[in-house]
C-alpha positions in Angstrom: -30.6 -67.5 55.0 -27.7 -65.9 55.0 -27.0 -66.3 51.8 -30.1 -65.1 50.5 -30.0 -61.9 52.8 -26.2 -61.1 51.1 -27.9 -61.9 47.6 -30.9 -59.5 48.1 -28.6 -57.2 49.7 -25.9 -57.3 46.4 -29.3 -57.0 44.0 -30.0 -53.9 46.1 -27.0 -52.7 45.8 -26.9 -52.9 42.2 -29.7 -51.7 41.4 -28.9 -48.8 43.4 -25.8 -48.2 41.4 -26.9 -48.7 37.8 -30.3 -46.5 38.5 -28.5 -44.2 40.1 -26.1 -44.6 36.7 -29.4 -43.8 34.6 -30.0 -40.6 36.1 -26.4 -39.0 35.1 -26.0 -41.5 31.8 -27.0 -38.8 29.4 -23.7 -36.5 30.5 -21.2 -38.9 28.8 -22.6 -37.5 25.6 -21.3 -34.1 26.8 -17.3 -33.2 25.8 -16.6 -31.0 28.8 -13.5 -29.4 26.4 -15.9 -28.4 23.8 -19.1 -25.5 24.3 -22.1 -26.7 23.6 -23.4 -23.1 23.0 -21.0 -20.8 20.8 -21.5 -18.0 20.1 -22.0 -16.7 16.3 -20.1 -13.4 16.6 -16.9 -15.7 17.4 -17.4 -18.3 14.8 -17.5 -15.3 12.4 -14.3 -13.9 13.7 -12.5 -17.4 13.8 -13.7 -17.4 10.0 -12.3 -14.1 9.4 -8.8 -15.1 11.0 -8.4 -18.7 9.6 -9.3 -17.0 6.1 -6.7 -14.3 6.5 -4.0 -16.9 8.1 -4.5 -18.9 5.0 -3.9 -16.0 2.2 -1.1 -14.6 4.2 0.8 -17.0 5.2 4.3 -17.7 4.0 4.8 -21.1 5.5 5.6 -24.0 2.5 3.0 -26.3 3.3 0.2 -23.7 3.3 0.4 -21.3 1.0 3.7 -21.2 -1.9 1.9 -18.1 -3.9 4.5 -16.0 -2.8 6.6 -18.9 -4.7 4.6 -19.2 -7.8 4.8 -14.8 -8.3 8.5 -14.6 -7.7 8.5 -12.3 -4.7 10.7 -14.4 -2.8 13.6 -17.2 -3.6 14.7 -20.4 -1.2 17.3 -20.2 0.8 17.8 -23.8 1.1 15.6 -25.9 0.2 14.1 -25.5 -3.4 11.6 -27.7 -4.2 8.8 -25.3 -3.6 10.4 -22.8 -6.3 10.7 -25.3 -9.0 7.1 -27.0 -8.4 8.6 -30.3 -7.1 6.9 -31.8 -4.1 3.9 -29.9 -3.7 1.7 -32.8 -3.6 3.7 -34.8 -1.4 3.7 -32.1 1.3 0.3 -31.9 0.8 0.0 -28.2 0.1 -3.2 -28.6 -1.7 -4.9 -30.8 1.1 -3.5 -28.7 3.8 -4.8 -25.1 1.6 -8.1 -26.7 0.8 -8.9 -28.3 4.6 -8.0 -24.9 5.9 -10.9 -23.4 3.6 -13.5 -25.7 3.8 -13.5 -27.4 7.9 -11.7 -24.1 9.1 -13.3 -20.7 7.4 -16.6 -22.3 5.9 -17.7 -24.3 8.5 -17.5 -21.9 10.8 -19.3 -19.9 8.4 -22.4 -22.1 8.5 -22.0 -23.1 12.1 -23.1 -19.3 13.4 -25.6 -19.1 10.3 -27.2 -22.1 11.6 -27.1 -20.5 15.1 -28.5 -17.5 14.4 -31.3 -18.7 12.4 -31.9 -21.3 15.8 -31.9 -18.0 17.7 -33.9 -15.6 15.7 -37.5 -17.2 14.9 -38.5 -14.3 13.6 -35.1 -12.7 12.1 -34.6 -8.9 12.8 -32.5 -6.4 11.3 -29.8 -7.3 13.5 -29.7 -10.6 12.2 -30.5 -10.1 8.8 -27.1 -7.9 8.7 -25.2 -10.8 10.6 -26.6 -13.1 7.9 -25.2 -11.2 5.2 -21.8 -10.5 6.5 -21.6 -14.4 6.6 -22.8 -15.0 2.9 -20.5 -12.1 2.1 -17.5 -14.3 3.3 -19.2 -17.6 2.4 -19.1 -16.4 -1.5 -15.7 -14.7 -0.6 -14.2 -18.5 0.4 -15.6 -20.1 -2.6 -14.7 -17.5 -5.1 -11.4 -18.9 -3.7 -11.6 -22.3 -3.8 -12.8 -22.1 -7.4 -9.7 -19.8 -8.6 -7.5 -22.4 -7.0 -8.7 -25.5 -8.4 -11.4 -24.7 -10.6 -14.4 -27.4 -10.0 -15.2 -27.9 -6.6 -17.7 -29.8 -4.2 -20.1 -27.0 -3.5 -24.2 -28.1 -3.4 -23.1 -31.1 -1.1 -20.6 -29.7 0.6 -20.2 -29.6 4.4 -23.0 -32.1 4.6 -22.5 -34.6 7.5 -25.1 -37.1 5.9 -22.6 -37.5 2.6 -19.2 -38.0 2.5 -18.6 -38.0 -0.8 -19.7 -34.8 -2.2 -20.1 -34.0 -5.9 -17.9 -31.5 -7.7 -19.9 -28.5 -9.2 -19.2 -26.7 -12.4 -16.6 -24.1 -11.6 -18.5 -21.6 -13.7 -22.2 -22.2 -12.3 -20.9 -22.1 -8.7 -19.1 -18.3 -9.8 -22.8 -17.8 -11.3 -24.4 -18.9 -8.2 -22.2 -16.9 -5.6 -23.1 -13.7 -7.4 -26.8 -14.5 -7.2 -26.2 -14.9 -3.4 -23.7 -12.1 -3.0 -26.7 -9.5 -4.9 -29.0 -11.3 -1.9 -26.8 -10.5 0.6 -26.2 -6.7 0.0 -29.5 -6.0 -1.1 -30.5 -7.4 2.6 -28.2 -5.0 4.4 -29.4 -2.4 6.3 -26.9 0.1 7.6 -29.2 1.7 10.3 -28.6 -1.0 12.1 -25.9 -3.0 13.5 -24.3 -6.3 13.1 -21.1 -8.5 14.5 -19.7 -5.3 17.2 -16.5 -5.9 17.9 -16.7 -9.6 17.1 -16.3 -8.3 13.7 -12.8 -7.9 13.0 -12.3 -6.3 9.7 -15.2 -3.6 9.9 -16.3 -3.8 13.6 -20.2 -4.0 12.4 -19.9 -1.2 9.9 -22.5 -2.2 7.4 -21.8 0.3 5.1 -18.4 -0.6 4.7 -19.2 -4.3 4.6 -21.6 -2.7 1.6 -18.8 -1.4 -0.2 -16.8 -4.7 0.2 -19.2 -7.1 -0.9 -19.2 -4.6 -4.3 -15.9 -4.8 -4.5 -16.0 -8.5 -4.5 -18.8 -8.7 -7.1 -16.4 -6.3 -9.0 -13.4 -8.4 -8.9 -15.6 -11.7 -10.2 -16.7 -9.7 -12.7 -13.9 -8.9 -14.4 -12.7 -12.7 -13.8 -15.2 -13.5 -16.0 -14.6 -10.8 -18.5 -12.7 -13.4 -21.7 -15.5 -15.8 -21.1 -18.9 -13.9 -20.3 -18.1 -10.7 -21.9 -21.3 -9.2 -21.9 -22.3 -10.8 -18.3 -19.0 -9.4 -16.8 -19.6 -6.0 -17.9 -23.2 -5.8 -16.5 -22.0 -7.8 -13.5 -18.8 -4.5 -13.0 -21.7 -2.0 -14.2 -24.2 -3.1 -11.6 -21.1 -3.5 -8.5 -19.6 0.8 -9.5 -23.1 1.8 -9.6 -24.3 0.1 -5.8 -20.7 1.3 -4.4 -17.0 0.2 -4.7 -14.3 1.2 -2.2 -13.5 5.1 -2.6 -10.3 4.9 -0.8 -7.8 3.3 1.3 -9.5 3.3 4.6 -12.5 1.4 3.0 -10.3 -2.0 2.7 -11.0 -5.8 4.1 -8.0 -5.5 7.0 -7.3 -8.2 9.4 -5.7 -6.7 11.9 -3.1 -9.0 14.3 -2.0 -8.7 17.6 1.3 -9.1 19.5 0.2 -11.5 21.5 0.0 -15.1 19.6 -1.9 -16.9 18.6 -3.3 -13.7 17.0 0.1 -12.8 15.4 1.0 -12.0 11.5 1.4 -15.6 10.0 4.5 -14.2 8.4 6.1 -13.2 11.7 5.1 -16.4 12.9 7.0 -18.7 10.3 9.7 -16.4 9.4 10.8 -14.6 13.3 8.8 -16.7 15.8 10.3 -20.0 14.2 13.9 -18.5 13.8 13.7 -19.7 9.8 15.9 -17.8 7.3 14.1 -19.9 4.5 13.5 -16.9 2.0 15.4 -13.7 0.4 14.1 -11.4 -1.9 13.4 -13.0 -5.7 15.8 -11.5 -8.6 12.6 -11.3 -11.2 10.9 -8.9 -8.6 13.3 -6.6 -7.4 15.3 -5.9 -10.8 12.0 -4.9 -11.9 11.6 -2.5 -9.0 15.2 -1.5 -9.2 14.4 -0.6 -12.6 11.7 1.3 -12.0 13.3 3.2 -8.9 10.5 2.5 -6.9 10.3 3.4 -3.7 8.5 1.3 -2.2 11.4 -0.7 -1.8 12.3 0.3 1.6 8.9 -0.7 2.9 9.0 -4.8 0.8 12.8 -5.0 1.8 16.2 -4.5 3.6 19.3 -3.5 2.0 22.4 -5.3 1.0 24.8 -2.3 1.8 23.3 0.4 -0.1 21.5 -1.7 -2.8 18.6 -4.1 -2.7 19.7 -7.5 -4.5 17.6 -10.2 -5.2 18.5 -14.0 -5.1 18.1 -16.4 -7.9 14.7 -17.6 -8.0 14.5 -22.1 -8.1 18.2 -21.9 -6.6 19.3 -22.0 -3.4 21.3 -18.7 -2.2 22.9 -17.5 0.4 20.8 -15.4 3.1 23.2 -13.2 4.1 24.5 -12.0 0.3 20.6 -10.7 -0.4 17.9 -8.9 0.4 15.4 -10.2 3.0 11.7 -9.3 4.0 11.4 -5.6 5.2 10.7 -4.7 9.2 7.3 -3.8 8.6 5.7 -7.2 7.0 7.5 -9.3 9.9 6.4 -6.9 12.9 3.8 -9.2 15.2 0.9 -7.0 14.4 1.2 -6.3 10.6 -2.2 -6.2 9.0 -3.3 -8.2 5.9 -6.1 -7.2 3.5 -8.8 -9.5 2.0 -9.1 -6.4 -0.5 -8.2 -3.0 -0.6 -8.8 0.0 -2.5 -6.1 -0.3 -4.6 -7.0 -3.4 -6.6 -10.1 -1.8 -6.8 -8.6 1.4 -8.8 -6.8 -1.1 -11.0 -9.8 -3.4 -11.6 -11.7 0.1 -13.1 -8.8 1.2 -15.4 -8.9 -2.4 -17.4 -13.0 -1.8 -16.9 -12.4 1.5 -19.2 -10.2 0.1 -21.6 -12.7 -3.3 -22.0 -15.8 -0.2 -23.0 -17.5 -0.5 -19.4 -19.6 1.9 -17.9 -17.7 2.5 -14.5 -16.6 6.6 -15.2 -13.2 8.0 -15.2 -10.2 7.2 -17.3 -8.1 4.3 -17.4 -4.9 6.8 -16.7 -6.4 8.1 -14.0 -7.7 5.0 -12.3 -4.2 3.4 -13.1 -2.5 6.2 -11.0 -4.8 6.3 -8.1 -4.6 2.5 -8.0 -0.4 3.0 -7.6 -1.1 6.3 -5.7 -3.2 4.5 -2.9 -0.1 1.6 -2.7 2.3 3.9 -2.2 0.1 5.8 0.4 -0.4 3.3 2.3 3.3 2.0 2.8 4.1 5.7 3.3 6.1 7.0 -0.4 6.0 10.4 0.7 3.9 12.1 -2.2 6.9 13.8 -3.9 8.4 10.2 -4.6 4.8 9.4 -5.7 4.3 12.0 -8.2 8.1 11.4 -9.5 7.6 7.9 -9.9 4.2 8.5 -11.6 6.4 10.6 -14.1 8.6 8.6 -15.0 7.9 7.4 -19.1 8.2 3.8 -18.0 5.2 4.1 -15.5 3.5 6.9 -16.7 0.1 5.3 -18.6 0.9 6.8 -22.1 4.3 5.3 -22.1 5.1 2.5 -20.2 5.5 -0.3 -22.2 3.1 -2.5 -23.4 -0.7 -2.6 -24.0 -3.0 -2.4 -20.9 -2.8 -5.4 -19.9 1.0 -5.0 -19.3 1.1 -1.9 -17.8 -1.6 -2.9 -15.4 -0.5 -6.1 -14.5 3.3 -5.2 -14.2 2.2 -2.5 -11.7 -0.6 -5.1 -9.8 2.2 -7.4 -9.4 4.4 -4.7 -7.5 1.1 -3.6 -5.7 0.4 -7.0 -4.6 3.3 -8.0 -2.9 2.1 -8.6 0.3 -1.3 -10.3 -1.0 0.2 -13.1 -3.1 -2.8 -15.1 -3.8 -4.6 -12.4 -5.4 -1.3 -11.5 -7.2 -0.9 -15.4 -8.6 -4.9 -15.1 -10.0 -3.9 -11.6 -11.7 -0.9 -13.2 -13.2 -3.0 -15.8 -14.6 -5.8 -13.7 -15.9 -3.5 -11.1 -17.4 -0.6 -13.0 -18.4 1.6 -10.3 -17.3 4.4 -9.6 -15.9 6.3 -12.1 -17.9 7.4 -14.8 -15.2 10.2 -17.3 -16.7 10.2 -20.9 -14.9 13.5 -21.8 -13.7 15.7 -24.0 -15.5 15.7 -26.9 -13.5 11.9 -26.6 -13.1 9.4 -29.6 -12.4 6.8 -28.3 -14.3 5.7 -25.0 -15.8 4.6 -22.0 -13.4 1.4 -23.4 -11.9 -2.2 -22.4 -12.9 -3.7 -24.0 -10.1 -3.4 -26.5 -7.5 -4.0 -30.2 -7.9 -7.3 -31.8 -6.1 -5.9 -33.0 -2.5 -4.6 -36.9 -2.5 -7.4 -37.4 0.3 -10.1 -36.3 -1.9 -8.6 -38.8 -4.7 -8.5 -41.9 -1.9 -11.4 -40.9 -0.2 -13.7 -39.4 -2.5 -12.9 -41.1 -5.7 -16.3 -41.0 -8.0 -16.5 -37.4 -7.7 -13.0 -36.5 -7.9 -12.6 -38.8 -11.3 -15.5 -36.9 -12.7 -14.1 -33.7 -11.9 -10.7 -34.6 -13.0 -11.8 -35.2 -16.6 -13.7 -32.1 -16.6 -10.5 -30.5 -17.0 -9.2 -29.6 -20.0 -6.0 -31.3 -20.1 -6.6 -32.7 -16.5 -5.9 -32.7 -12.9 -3.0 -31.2 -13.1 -0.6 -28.1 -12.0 -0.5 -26.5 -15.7 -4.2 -26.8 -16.3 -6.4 -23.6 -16.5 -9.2 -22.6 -14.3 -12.7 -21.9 -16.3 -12.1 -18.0 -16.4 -8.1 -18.1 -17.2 
């Protein structure tokens, strides 16, 4: 009896445990480190950090634009500089991974989340909605001037994990389409992100103006292959509202207090790394030039700036290294600024578009507003403006030379936008260094993952390219 009162007591007992089990069984589902309930606004702003980390960032296994332009040399270690190894420290997996899990996915993760929220969709929402699209065709317009055809119609799809490549050239079509959507649904009565919004802080009208100045931008990208698209594309963009001056640019701003810091202060004062000095090809030209904006890009090598010899390793302390202001904690970094703008509208004028103005004058307000903002006082501006070899009617060269030459010195603190200008304008004249792996890179190679992991589709795209999967070959609009 006994033992059947301990058996009956044990059943009991077990039974006890594993209902009471049932009740909680549900919670092991639940990752108390992660939030089941985020909210949108800082999705969005994780989105707008990771995107600005990714395009300002110095660090060799991110980002090497600053490499490809010849802003800075190596130090050290050289690879980077002569396009050896950038596969096999998976720069391309590490850029593209960054793009797609980091900026878009949080991108869709608060549109989904709104939508959830907002049965019936208000104004409110509607704005929110657009400011995401806005960025969404911002990160693609990216990922397609880096490596042409991309996985965009299955992307980010948990349900298929090995996504088809879309034309680069339908997906540019595509974003447009969506980025007309998105600023035709603005309303700037009303409000959006609040301070969850980094760049604008909800401003809708300057989110307005930057989504124009993004359709601008792609329209001119597509200027030598849709000529007559492009120029309605820029037509329709000056007409709804470009940036008017400096204070209407995309700026991240950082903080002194990581992990919010400048990616730049980060790699090159944070991690104690003397990795980079000034590039010869960059600052002869600006020594030549006189330009002041010197002080602001660079420190002085006694009362000169000297740049080192870009694809060879030099000596830090004989040149010229990265000036105070880029490498303070809380340095900003633009998505787009009014400048590029001002340069975009000169080449508009010279290709016959309808965008108003002259191409000298748009040319100077474009160098004007860069040496603004870096403080040229104005009577270095107006001298340097003078001068016959950056004064419009002389400077050597046709257009394209005398706006790219001056883009490149603009853009030295925006690299990747500098590398697709380069490509699209084939000026300045960059010279691959002797003991080069390749030539200057076009683009950047598919990641290896997407080649072991994603095979079929990567194959396909592969031979889409003319001449490729490789650094040299061109994206669609180049």
């Amino acid at each position: 009896m006994k033992k059947i009162l301990r058996y009956i007591t044990t059943s009991c007992l077990m039974f006890a445990f594993f209902s009471s089990c049932k009740k909680d069984i549900t919670s092991l589902n639940e990752n108390p480190k992660l939030p089941s309930n985020v909210d949108p606004g800082t999705l969005f702003a994780n989105a707008q950090k990771k995107l600005t980390d990714i395009l300002t960032t110095p660090s060799q296994f991110e980002n090497i634009c600053r490499l490809f332009t010849q802003y800075w040399a190596e130090t050290v270690y050289t690879s980077e500089s002569r396009y050896a190894n950038i596969m096999t420290n998976n720069i391309p997996g590490r850029f593209w991974n960054v793009l797609y899990a980091n900026v878009l996915k949080s991108l869709y993760e608060a549109k989904k989340l709104i939508n959830a929220k907002n049965a019936g969709i208000d104004a409110i929402a509607k704005n929110k909605l657009a400011l995401i699209d806005i960025l969404i065709v911002y990160t693609y317009s990216v990922l397609v001037d880096t490596y042409g055809n991309v996985p965009y119609s299955e992307a980010l799809n948990v349900e298929n994990i090995h996504p088809k490549y879309d034309d680069a050239s339908t997906i540019y079509n595509d974003l447009l389409v969506k980025l007309d959507a998105a600023i035709n649904s603005l309303d700037i009565s009303k409000t959006s992100f609040g301070v969850s919004d980094i760049i604008y802080k909800g401003d809708i009208d300057r989110w307005k103006k930057f989504a124009n100045s993004i359709k601008l931008r792609m329209g001119m990208r597509l200027v030598d292959v849709s000529g007559s698209n492009a120029k309605n594309i820029v037509e329709q963009a000056v007409q709804s509202g470009v940036f008017q001056s400096n204070a209407d640019g995309a700026m991240f701003t950082y903080s002194t207090v990581p992990p919010n810091t400048n990616p730049i202060w980060e790699n090159l004062i944070q991690n104690e790394r003397n990795d980079f000095v000034a590039a010869q090809p960059f600052v002869d030209t600006m020594n030549a030039l006189n330009d002041p904006r010197r002080m602001a890009y660079f420190t002085k090598v006694g009362n000169a700036y000297i740049g080192g010899k870009y694809g060879s390793q030099n000596n830090y302390v004989a040149f010229s290294h990265v000036g105070d202001r880029l490498i303070a904690e809380n340095m900003e970094s633009f998505l787009m600024e009014y400048t590029e703008v001002e340069f975009l509208l000169a080449e508009a004028v010279e290709r016959g578009f309808a965008v108003g103005g002259t191409a000298e004058g748009h040319y100077k307000s474009a160098i004007t507003a860069s040496m603004q903002y870096w403080n040229v006082p104005q009577p270095d501006i107006d001298a340097y403006l003078l001068q016959p070899a950056v004064a419009y009617s002389t400077a050597t060269g046709d257009y394209k030379q005398k706006i790219g030459t001056q883009k490149w010195i603009a853009f030295y603190n925006r690299p990747f936008e500098a590398w697709c200008e380069w490509k699209r304008l084939d000026y300045p004249v960059l010279v691959k260094p002797a003991n080069a792996a390749s030539d200057i890179p076009k683009r950047l190679r598919y990641p290896v993952r997407e080649q072991n992991l994603n095979k079929e589709a990567y194959d396909q795209a592969a031979g889409a390219i003319p001449g490729g999967d490789l650094f040299t070959s061109k994206v669609f609009w180049d």
